[in-house]
MIVEX-791587 format. One record per residue: residue in one letter; y, x, z of N, C-alpha, C in turn. Coordinates in steps of 0.1 Angstrom, whole numbers, plus 5000, padded with zeros to 4 digits. Example, Ala and Ser with C-alpha at 12.3 -4.5 7.8 and 13.67 -1.06 7.14 Angstrom:
A494351325078495551235078496751325078
S497851285071498951375071500051295079
This chain:
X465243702615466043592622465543462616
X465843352626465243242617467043162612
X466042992609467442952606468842912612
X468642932630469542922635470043052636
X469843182630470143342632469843392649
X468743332651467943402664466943472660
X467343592669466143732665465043702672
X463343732664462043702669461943872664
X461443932672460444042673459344002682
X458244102675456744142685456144212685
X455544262696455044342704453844312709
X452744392702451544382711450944202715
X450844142726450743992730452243922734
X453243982731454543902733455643902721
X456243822721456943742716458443712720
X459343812713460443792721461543722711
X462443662713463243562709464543552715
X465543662707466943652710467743552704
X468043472711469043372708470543412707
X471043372695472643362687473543402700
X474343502698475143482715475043522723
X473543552725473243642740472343782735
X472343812750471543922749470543992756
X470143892763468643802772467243762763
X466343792758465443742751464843652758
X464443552746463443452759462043532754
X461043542766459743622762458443502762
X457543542749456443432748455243542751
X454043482759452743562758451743482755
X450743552747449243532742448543582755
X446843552753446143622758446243752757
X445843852770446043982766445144092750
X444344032751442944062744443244012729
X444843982726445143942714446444012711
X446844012697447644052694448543972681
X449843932682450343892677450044002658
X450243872648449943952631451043882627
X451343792627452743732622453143592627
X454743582624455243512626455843422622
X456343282617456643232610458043112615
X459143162619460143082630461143002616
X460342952606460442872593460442732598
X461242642591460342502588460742382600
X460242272602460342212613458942222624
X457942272622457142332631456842542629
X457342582642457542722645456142782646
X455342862640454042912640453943012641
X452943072652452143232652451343242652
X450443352645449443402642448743532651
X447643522659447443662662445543722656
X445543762660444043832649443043782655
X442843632663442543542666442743402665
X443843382668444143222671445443222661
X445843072656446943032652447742932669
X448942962666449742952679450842832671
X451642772681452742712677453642682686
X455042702685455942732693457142602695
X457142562705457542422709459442462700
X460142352698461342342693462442392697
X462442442716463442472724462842582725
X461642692717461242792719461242862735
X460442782739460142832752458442832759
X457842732746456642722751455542792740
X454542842738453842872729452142812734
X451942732720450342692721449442672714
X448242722718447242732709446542652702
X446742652689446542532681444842532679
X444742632674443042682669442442842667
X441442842666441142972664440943002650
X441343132646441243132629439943082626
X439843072607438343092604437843202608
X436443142605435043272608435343332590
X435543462595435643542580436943572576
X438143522586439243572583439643712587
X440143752576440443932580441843952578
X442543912569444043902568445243922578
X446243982581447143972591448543932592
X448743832582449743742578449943662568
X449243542571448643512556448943352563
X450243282566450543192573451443102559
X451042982559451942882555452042742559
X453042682560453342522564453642442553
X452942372546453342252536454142152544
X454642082538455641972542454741852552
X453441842547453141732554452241822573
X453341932571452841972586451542072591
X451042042574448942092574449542282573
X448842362582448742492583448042532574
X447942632570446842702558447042852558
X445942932557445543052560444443112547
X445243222544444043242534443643442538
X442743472528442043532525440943582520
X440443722516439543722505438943642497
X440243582490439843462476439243332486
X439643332500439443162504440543102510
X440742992507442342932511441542832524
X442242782533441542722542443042632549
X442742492549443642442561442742392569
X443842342579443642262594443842162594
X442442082596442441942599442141882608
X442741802615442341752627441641852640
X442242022635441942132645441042212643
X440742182635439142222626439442302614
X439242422603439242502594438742442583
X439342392572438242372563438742422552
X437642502545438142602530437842482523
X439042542516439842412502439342452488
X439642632490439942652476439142802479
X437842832468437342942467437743012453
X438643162455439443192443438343282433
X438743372423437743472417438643602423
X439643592428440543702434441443662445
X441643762449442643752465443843662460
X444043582474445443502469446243562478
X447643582471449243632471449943582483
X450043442478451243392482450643232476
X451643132488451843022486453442962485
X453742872475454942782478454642652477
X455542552477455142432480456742412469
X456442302462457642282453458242112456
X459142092449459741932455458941802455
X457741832448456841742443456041772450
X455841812465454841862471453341892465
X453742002457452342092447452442232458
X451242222455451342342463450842452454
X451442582453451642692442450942792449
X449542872443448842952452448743082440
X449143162443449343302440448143422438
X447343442429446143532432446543652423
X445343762431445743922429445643922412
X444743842407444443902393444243752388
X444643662392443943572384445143462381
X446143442382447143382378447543312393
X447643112385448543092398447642942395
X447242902409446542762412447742632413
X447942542406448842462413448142362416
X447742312432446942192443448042062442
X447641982450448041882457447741942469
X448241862477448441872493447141872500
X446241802494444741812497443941912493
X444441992486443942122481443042172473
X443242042463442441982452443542062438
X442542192429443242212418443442102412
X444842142404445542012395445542102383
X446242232382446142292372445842462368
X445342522367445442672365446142702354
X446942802362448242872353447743042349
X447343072337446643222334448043312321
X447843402321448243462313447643462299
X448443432293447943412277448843502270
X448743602260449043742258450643672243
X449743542236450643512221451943382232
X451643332244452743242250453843332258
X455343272252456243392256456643272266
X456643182268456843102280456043092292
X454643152288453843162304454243272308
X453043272317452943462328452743532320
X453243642324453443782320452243802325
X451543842335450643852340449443772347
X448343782351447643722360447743812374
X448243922375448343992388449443972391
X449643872402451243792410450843852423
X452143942426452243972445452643912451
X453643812447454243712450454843552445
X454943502458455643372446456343312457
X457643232450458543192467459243072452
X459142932464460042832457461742802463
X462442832454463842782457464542672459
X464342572469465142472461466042422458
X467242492463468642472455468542482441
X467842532435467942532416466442492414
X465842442426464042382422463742462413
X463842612414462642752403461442782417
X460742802405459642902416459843072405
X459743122419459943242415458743372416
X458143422408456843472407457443632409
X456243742418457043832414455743902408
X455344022401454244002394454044202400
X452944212399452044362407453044462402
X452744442385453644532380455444542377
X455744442382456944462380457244342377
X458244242372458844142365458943982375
């Protein structure tokens, strides 16, 4: 559900969207020759992904349109985020990539697969890799800092292998969740 508690499920090239109260889905379609990989009914712009194209879904959820076609070398099948200033970003196999002016451009080439992205109050953007710790960007996607595991600091990572990471901001924590547990 998103944040108004309307149900989005998918299927194949459609896109259904039960709104709060009823019990009528509104229905969205892709080309047939595509298939929805995820969805993202987050945020103040509504995004979908299919193993092709990135999509975006108008505000009254009724229209869906195609924004771009993935990068050349994307393999991933849900690997969607929106920073605040609206810029899309798509990653995999250790390359981070946004959208500029409609166009793909890799930002960030990792030494390992990246996780997960958050974006914190200071608009940093917090990038999550399989083995390698945690990148923290600016919005341009320019490293500011690398965050690694150091074995004698009981205040860093526990790890360099992060599955996840998600920012909170009612108590402004980022919350890491790590391969093996913690």
């Amino acid at each position: 559900s998103d944040n108004e508690d309307n149900i989005w499920v998918w299927k194949e090239n459609k896109l259904y969207i039960l709104p709060k109260g009823t019990s009528k889905p509104d229905v969205l379609s892709i080309d047939k020759d595509e298939r929805f990989w995820a969805v993202s009914p987050y945020g103040k712009l509504l995004s979908a992904m299919s193993q092709k194209s990135l999509y975006t879904i108008s505000s009254d959820r009724k229209r869906i349109k195609k924004v771009a076609s993935l990068p050349e070398g994307y393999t991933m099948r849900d690997h969607l985020f929106m920073s605040s200033d609206n810029t899309m970003w798509v990653w995999s196999t250790g390359k981070l990539w946004k959208l500029v002016n409609g166009k793909w451009v890799m930002t960030l080439q990792l030494a390992s697969d990246v996780t997960g992205m958050a974006e914190d109050k200071d608009h940093r953007i917090w990038v999550s890799s399989q083995s390698d710790g945690i990148y923290i960007c600016n919005l341009q996607g320019d490293v500011q800092t690398h965050l690694r595991h150091t074995p004698d600091d009981v205040h860093g990572l526990k790890s360099n292998m992060i599955e996840a990471i998600k920012y909170e901001p009612e108590s402004q924590t980022i919350w890491i969740a790590y391969t093996k547990g913690g």
